[in-house]
N, C-alpha and C positions, 0 to 999 in steps of 0.2 A: 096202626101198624102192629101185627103182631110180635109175641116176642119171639125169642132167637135164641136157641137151645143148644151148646154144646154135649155130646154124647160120647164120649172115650166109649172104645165098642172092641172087645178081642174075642167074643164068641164064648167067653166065658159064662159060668153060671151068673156070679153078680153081673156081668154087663149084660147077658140076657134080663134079669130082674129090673136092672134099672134103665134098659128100653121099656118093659114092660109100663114100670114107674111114671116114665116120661110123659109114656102112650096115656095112659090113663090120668095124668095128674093135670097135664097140659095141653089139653084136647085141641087148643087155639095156636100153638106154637109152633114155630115151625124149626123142625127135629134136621142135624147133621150128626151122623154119625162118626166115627173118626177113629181109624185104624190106622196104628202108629209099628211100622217096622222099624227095629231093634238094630238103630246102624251100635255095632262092637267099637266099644272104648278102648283108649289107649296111649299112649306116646304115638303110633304113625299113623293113626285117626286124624289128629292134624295135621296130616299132608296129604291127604285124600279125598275127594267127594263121599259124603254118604255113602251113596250108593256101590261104590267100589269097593270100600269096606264088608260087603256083606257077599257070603258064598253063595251064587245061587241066586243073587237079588231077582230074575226074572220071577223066576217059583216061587218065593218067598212072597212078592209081591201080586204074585197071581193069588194064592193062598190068602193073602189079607183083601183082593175082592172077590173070592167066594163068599168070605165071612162077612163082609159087609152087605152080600148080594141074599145072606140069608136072614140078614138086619131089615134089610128093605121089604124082604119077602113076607117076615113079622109083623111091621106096618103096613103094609099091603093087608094084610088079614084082618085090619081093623081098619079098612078103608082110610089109611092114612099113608102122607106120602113125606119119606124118607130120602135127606138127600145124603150122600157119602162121598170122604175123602180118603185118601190115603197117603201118609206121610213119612218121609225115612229120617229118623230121626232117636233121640230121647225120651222118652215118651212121656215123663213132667215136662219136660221141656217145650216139648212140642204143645201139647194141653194147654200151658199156661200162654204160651206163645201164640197157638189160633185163638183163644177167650178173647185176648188183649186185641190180636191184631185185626180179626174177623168181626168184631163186633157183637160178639153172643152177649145175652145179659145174664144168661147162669149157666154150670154145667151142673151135668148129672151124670156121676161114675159107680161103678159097683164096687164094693167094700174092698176089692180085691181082685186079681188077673193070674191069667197064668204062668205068669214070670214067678221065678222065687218064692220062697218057703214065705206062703201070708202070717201076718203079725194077727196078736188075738183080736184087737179091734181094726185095726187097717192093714190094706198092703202098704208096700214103700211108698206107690206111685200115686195112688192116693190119698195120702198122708203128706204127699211133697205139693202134691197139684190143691190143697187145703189149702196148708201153708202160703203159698206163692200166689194162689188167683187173684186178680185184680176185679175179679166178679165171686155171686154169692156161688158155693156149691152147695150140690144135693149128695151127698152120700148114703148108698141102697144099700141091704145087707140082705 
């Protein structure tokens, strides 16, 4: 059985390097990528579905499968095949929640996203999805 690669994926430069990474490191593996829309926190977050919370979630959520369709498109170019999710959510939260519940044996994320001002060696989400995994991660820079 091969193994099972989780890939937090926002079209950013690090998450392009570490499909890159992936592609190349783990030729045998079999790669999902994982585009996490940004359900908005708060006090009336909990009384709402995800999904209602976010303005616009149809676009939003179109937008997160462009970018995973040009994730797959990257694999593709190295004759390898890519599969993609997409989830409304947290996005450590979600990361550490598919690793655990999906069955991946490692992830692999880029040092940082395009959320928020990046920290010198990590972003937040990165730094939190470290902390928390219940599997090994790869951190790309």
């Amino acid at each position: 059985m091969s193994e099972q690669i989780l890939l937090p994926y926002d079209g950013s430069m690090p998450s392009e390097k570490a499909l890159e990474y992936a592609l190349e490191t783990f030729p045998d593996a079999d790669l999902t990528a994982l585009y996490v829309v940004l359900a908005p926190r708060g006090y009336w977050a909990a009384f709402e579905e995800p999904e209602d919370r976010i303005p616009n979630a149809e676009r939003v959520k179109e937008r997160g499968r462009e970018i995973l369709d040009e994730a797959a498109a990257m694999a593709a170019d190295q004759d390898r095949d890519l599969e993609t999710e997409l989830i409304i959510g947290e996005p450590e939260h979600v990361i550490v929640g598919q690793a655990a519940e999906g069955g991946y044996d490692s992830i692999v994320i880029g040092s940082h996203g395009r959320e928020g001002v990046s920290r010198v060696l990590l972003g937040s989400v990165a730094e939190k999805v470290v902390r928390r995994s219940p599997t090994p991660v790869v951190v790309v820079r």
